[in-house]
C-alpha positions as a Markdown table, in Angstrom:
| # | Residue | x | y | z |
|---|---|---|---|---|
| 1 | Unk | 17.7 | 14.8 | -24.4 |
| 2 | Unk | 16.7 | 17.4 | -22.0 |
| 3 | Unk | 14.2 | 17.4 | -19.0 |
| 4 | Unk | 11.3 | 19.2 | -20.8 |
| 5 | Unk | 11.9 | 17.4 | -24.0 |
| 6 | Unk | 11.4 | 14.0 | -22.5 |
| 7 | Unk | 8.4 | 15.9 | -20.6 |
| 8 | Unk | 7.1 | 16.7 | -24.3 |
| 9 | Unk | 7.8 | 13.2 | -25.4 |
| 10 | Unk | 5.7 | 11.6 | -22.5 |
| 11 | Unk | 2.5 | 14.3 | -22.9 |
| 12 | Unk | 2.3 | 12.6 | -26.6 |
| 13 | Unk | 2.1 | 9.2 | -25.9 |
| 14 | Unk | -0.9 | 7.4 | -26.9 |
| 15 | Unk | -3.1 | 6.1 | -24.0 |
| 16 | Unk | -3.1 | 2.1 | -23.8 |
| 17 | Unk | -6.5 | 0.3 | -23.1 |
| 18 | Unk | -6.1 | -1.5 | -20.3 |
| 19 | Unk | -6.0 | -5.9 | -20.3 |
| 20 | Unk | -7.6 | -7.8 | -17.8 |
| 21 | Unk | -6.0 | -11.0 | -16.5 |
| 22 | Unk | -8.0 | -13.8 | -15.7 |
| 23 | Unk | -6.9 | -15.0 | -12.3 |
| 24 | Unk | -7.7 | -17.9 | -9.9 |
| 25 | Unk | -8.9 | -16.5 | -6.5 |
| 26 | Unk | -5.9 | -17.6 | -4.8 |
| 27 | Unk | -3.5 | -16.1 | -7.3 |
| 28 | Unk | -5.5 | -13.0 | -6.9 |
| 29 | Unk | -5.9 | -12.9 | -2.8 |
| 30 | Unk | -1.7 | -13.5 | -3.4 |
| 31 | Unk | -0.9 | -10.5 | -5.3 |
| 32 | Unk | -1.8 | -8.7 | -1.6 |
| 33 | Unk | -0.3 | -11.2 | 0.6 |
| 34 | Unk | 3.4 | -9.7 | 0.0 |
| 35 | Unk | 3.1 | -5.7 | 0.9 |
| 36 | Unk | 0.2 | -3.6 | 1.2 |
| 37 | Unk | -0.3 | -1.2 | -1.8 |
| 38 | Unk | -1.3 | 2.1 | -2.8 |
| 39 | Unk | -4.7 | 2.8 | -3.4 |
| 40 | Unk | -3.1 | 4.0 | -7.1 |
| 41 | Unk | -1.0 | 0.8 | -7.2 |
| 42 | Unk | -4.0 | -1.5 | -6.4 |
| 43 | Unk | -6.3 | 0.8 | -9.1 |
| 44 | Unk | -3.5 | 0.1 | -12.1 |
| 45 | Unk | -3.4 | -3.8 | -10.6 |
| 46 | Unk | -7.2 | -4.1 | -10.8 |
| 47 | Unk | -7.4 | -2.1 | -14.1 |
| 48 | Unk | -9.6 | -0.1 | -12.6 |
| 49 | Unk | -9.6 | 3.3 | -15.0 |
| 50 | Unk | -11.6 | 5.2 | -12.8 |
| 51 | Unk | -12.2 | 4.0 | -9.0 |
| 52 | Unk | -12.9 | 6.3 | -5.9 |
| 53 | Unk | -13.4 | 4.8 | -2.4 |
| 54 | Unk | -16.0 | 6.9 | -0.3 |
| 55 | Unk | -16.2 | 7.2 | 3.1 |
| 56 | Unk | -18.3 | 8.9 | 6.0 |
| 57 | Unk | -17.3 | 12.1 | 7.8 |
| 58 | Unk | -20.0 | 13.7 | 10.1 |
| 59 | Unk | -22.8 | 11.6 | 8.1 |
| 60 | Unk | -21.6 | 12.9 | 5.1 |
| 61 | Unk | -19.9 | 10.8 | 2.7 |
| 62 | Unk | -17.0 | 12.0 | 0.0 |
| 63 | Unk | -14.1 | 10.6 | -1.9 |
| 64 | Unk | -11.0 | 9.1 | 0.5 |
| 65 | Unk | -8.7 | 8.2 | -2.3 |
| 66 | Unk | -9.2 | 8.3 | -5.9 |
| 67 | Unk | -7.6 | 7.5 | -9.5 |
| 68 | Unk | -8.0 | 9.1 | -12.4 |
| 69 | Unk | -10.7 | 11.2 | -10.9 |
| 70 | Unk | -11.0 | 15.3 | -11.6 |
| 71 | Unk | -11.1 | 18.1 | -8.9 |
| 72 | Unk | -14.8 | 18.7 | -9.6 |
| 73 | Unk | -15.8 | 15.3 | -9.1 |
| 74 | Unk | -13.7 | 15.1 | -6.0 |
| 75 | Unk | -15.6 | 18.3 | -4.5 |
| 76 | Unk | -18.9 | 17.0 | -5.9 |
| 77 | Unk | -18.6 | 13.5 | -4.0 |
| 78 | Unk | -19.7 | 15.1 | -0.5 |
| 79 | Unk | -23.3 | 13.6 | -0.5 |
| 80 | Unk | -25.6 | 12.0 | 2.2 |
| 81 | Unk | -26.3 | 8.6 | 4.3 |
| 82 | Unk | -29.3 | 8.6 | 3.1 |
| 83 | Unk | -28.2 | 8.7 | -0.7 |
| 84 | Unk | -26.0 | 5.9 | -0.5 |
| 85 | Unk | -28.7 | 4.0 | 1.7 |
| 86 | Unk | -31.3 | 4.3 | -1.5 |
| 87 | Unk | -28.8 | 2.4 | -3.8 |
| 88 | Unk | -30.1 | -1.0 | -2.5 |
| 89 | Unk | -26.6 | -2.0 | -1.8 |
| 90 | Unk | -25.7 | -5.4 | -0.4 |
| 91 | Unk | -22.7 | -5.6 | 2.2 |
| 92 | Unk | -19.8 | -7.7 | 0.7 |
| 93 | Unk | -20.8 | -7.9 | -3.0 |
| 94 | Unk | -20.7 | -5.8 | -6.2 |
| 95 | Unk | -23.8 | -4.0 | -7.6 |
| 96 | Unk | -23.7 | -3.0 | -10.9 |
| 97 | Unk | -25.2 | 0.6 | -12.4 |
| 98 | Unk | -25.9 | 0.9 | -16.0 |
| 99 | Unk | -28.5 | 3.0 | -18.4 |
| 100 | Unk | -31.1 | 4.3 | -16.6 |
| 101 | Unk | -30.2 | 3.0 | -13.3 |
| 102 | Unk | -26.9 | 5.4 | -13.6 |
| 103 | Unk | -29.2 | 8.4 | -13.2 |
| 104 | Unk | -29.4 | 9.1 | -9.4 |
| 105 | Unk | -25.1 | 8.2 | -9.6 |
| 106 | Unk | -24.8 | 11.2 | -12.2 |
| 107 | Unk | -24.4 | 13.9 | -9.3 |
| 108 | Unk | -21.4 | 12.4 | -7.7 |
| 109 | Unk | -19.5 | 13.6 | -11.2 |
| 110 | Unk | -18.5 | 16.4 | -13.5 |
| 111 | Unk | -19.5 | 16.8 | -16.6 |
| 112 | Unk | -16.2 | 15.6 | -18.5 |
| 113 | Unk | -16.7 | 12.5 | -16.3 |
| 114 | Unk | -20.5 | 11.8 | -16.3 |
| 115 | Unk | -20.3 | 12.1 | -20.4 |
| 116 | Unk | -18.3 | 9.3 | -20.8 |
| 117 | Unk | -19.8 | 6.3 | -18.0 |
| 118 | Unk | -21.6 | 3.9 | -19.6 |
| 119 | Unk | -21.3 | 1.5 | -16.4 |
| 120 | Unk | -20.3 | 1.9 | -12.8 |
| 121 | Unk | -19.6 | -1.1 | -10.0 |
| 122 | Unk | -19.8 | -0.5 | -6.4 |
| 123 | Unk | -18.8 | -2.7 | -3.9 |
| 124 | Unk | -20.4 | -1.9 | -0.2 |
| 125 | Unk | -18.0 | -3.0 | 3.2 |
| 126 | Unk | -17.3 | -1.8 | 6.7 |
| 127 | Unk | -14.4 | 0.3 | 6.9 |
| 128 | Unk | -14.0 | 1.5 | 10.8 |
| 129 | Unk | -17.2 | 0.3 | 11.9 |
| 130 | Unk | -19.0 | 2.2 | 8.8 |
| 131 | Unk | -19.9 | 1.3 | 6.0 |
| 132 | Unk | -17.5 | 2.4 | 2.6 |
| 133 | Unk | -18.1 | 2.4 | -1.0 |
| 134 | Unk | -16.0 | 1.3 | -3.6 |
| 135 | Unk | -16.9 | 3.0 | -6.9 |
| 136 | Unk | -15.5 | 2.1 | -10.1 |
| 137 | Unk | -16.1 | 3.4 | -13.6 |
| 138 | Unk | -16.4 | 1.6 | -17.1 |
| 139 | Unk | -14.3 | -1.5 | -16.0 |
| 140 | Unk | -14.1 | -3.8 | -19.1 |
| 141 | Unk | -13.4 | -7.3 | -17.5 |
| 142 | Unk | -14.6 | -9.4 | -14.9 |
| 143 | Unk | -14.5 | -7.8 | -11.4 |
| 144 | Unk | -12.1 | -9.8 | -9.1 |
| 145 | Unk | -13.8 | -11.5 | -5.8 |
| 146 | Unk | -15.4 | -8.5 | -3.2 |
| 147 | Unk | -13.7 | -10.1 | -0.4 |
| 148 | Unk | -10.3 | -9.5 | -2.2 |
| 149 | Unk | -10.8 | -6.4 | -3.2 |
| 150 | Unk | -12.4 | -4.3 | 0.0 |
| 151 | Unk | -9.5 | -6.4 | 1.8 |
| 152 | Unk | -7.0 | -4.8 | -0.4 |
| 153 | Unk | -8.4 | -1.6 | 0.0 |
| 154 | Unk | -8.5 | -1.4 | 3.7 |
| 155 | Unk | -4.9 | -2.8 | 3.4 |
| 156 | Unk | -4.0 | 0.2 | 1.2 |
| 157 | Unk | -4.9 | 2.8 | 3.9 |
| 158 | Unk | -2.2 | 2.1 | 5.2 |
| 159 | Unk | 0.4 | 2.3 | 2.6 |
| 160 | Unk | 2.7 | 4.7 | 3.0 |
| 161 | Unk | 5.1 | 5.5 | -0.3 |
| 162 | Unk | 8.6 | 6.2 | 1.0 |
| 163 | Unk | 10.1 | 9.0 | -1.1 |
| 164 | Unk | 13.3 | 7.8 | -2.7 |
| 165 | Unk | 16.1 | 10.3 | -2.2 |
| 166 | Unk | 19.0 | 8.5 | -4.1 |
| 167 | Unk | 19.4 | 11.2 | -6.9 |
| 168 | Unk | 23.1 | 9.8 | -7.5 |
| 169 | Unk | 22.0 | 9.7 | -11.2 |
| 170 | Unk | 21.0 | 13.1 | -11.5 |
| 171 | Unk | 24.3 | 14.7 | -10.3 |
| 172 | Unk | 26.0 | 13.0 | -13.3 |
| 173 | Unk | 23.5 | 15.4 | -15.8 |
| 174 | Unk | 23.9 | 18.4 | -13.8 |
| 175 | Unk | 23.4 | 20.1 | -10.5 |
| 176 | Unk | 19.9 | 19.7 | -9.3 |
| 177 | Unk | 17.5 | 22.2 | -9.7 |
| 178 | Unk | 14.7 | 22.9 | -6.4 |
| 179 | Unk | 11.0 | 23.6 | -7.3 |
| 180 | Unk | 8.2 | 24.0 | -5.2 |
| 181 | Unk | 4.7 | 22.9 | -6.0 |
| 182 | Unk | 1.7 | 24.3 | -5.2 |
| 183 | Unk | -2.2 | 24.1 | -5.6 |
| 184 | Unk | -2.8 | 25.3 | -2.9 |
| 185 | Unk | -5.2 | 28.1 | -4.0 |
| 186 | Unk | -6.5 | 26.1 | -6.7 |
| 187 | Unk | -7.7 | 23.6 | -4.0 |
| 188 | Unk | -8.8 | 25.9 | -1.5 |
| 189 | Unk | -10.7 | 27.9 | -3.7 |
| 190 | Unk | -12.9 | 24.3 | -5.3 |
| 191 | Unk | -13.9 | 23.4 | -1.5 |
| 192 | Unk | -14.1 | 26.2 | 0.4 |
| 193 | Unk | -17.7 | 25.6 | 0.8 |
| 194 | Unk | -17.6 | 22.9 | 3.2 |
| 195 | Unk | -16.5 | 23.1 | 6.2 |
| 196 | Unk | -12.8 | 22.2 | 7.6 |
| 197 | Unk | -13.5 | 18.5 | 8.6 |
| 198 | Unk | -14.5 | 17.4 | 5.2 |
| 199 | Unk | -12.5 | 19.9 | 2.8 |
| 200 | Unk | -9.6 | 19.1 | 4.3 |
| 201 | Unk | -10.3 | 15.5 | 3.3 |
| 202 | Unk | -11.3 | 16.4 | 0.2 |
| 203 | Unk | -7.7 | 18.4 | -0.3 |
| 204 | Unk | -5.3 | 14.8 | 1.5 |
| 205 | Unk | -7.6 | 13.3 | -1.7 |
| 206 | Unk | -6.9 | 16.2 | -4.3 |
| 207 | Unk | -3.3 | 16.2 | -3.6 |
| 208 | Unk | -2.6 | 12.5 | -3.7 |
| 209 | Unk | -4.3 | 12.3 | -7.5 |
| 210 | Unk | -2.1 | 15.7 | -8.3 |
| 211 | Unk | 0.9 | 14.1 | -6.6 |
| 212 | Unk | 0.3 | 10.5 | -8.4 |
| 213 | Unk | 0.3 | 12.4 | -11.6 |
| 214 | Unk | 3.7 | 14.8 | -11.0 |
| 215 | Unk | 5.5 | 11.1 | -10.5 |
| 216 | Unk | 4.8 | 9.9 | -13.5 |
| 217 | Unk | 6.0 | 12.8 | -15.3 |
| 218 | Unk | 9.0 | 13.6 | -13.4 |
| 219 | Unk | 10.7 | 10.5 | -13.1 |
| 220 | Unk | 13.8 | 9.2 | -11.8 |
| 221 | Unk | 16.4 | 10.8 | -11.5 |
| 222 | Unk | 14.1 | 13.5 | -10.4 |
| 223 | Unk | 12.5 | 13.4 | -7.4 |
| 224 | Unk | 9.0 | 14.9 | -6.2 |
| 225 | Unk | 7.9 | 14.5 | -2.5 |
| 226 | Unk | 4.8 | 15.1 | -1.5 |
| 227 | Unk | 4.5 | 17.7 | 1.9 |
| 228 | Unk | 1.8 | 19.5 | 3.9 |
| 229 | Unk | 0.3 | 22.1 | 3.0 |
| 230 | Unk | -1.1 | 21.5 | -0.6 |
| 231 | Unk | 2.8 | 21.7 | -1.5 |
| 232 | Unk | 5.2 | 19.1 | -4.0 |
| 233 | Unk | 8.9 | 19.6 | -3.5 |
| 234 | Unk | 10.8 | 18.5 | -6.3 |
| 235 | Unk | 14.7 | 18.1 | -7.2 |
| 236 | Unk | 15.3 | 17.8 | -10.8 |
| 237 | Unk | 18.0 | 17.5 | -13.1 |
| 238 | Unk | 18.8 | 19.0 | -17.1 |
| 239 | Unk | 22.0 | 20.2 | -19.1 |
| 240 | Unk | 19.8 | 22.8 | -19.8 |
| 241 | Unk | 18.3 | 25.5 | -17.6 |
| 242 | Unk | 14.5 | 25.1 | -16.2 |
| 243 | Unk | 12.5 | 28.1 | -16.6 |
| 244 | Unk | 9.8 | 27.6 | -13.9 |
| 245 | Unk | 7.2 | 29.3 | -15.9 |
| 246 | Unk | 8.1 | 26.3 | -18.9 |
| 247 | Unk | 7.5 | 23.9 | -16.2 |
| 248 | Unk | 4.6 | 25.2 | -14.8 |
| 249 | Unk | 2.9 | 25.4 | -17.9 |
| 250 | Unk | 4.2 | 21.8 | -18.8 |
| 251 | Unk | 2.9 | 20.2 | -15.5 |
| 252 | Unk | -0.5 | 22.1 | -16.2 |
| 253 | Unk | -0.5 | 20.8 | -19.1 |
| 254 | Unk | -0.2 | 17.4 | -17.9 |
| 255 | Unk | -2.8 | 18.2 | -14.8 |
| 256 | Unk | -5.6 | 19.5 | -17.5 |
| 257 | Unk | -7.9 | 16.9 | -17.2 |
| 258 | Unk | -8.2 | 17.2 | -13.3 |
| 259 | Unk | -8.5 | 20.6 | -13.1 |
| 260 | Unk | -10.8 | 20.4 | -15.9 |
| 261 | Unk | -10.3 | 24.6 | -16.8 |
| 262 | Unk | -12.0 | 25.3 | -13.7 |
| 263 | Unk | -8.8 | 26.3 | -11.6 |
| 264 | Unk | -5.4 | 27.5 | -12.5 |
| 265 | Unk | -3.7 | 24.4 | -11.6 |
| 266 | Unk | -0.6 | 24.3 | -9.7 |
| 267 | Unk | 2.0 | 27.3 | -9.0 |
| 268 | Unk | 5.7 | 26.5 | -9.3 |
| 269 | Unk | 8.3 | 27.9 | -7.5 |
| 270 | Unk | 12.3 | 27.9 | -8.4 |
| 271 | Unk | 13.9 | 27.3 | -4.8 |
| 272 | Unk | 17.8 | 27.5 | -6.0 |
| 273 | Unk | 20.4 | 24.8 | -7.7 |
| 274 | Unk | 22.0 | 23.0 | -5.3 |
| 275 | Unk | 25.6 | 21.2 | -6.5 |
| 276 | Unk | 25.1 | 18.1 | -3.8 |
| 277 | Unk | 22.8 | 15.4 | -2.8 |
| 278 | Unk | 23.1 | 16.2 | 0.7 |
| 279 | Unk | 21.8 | 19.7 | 0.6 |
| 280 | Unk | 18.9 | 18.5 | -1.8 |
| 281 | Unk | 17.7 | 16.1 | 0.7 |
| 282 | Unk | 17.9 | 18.6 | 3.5 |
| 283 | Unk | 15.8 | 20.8 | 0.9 |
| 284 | Unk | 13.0 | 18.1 | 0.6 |
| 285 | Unk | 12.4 | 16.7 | 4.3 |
| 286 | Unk | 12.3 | 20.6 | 5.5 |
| 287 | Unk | 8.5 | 21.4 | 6.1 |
């Protein structure tokens, strides 16, 4: 089966609704203890559908990290102390938002997103000496123990995923094939009315939910990587040729909910077919 048949075969599965597990605290506090996680990771653990963690820049606050969320919301989250302040919010324990009470929440959101809450939780801790806001959307379940959770989080900061570069698989299909990704003017174009110091959080936040989703779609024995400058990098492997157009409309395709029509969505680039792994790893660590 070829690349972008398996591509087509992964766009049409059906979404699955996702199980809670009913957990003793300790069994819960555990599932930290071993490695820190990925604020995706800990989203999919939790099975959190929607979550964003916002934090303070400049006495503004905005989305940090986020899953599932779309580019409008993201640019939408930068909103004020004083906003967060009026949500009555106790330090250390969930609040929950529903009906009426989800009114003064409804600006944080975009359209697509605010038409479909029906409940939101927020869970209020200190993150570098401020305060932080966990926000999560429509969870069907019971909510695991605050002190667990805004532990995890703070431990996820610091998760770093390690791209993989053993493509040894992929030279068995074929020689690999070099793509750059870009959104970089799709991203730049959704912020560029806030200043530097928080668009270019906004953009670390954008291009983590963008990267999250290339993964899943190009998966082993491809490999994307995540770089500076709103950019992917991606090796990739197929009997048959890949027309970068084709992909680009496949992986916008795939990125439609996020960008939401609003943007053009990513750019892809053909960089060349390289016949060995070490010349493909050179081509991904290069800036």
């Amino acid at each position: 089966m070829g690349l972008l048949s398996r591509i087509n075969n992964l766009e049409n599965q059906p979404e699955q609704s996702p199980q809670v597990k009913k957990e003793g605290l300790l069994a819960k506090a555990s599932r930290y203890d071993t490695k820190s996680v990925t604020f995706a990771e800990l989203a999919k653990q939790n099975n959190f559908y929607r979550c964003a963690l916002f934090t303070n820049t400049e006495d503004f606050y905005h989305v940090k990290k986020s899953f599932n969320f779309d580019l409008e919301s993201i640019a939408d989250s930068v909103s004020s102390k004083d906003f967060w302040d009026g949500l009555d919010l106790t330090e250390g324990e969930w609040k929950a938002f529903s009906e009426e009470s989800l009114t003064p929440l409804y600006q944080l959101f975009s359209e697509q997103i605010k038409n479909e809450i029906v409940l939101i939780n927020i869970l209020k801790f200190t993150l570098d000496n401020k305060s932080a806001y966990l926000v999560v959307i429509n969870h069907d379940g019971e909510l695991e123990d605050a002190s667990v959770v805004s532990q995890a989080v703070i431990q996820s900061l610091d998760a770093k995923q390690q791209p993989s570069y053993d493509s040894s698989d992929g030279f068995v299909i074929s020689s690999a094939y070099l793509f750059i990704i870009s959104a970089k003017l799709s991203l730049e174009n959704a912020f560029n009315k806030y200043d530097s110091s928080i668009s270019d959080k906004l953009t670390d936040a954008a291009m983590e939910e963008i990267f999250y989703k290339i993964s899943e779609l190009l998966f082993k024995p491809n490999v994307p990587v995540l770089k500076s400058n709103c950019e992917i990098k991606a090796i990739m492997f197929s009997r048959e040729d890949i027309d970068e157009k084709l992909l680009q409309f496949h992986i916008n395709s795939n990125l439609q909910e996020f960008f939401n029509l609003d943007e053009k969505g990513v750019l892809v680039l053909s960089a060349g077919v390289c016949p060995n792994s070490k010349g493909s790893i050179s081509f991904l660590e290069q800036d």
